[in-house]
N, C-alpha and C positions, 0 to 999 in steps of 0.2 A: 531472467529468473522470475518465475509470477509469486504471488505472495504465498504460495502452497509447497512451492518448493521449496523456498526458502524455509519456511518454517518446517519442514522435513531432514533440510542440511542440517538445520540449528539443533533440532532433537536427534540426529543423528551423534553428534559433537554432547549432547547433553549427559553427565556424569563420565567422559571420558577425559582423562587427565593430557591436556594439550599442555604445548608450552607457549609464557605468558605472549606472546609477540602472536605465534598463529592464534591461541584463543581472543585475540584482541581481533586480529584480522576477518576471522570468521565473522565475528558480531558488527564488524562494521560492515561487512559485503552484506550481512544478512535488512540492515539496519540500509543500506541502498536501496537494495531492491525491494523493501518495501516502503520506501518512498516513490520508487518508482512507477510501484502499483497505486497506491493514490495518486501520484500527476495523470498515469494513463486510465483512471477511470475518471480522474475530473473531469478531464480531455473530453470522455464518450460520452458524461454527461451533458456538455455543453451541446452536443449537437444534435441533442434528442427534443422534438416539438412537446409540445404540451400535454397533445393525447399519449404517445409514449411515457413522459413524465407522470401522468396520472395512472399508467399502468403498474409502477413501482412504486406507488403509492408518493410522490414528492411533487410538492406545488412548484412554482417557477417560482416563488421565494426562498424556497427552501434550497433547489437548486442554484438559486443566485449565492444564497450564504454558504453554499458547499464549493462554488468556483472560487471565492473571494478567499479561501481561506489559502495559506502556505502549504509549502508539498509536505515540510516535517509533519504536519497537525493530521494525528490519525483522523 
């Protein structure tokens, strides 16, 4: 699930009256998969040279501080 879908399922679910166990449920699947989308672009950052790097405008410090960081940490 990429982070676009998810945030689609979520506002999907938003003001509809679930019961408490799926409304938990949802939020934690939703609250995965967008951990999962920050691990899979730290990932693609890592393997991008430095002319890439500077085409999205981030130095290889800036990249170095954004691999180091935990999957939770938007």
């Amino acid at each position: 699930m990429t982070h676009d879908q998810a945030h689609t399922a979520l506002s999907y679910f938003t003001g509809r009256h679930l019961p408490p166990l799926t409304s938990a449920a949802v939020r934690f699947l939703v609250l995965v998969a967008t951990w999962e989308a920050h691990r899979r672009t730290r990932k693609g950052l890592k393997h991008l040279d430095a002319h890439l790097l500077a085409d999205v405008g981030i130095s290889r410090s800036a990249a170095r501080r954004e691999l180091d960081r935990w999957f939770w940490q938007g």
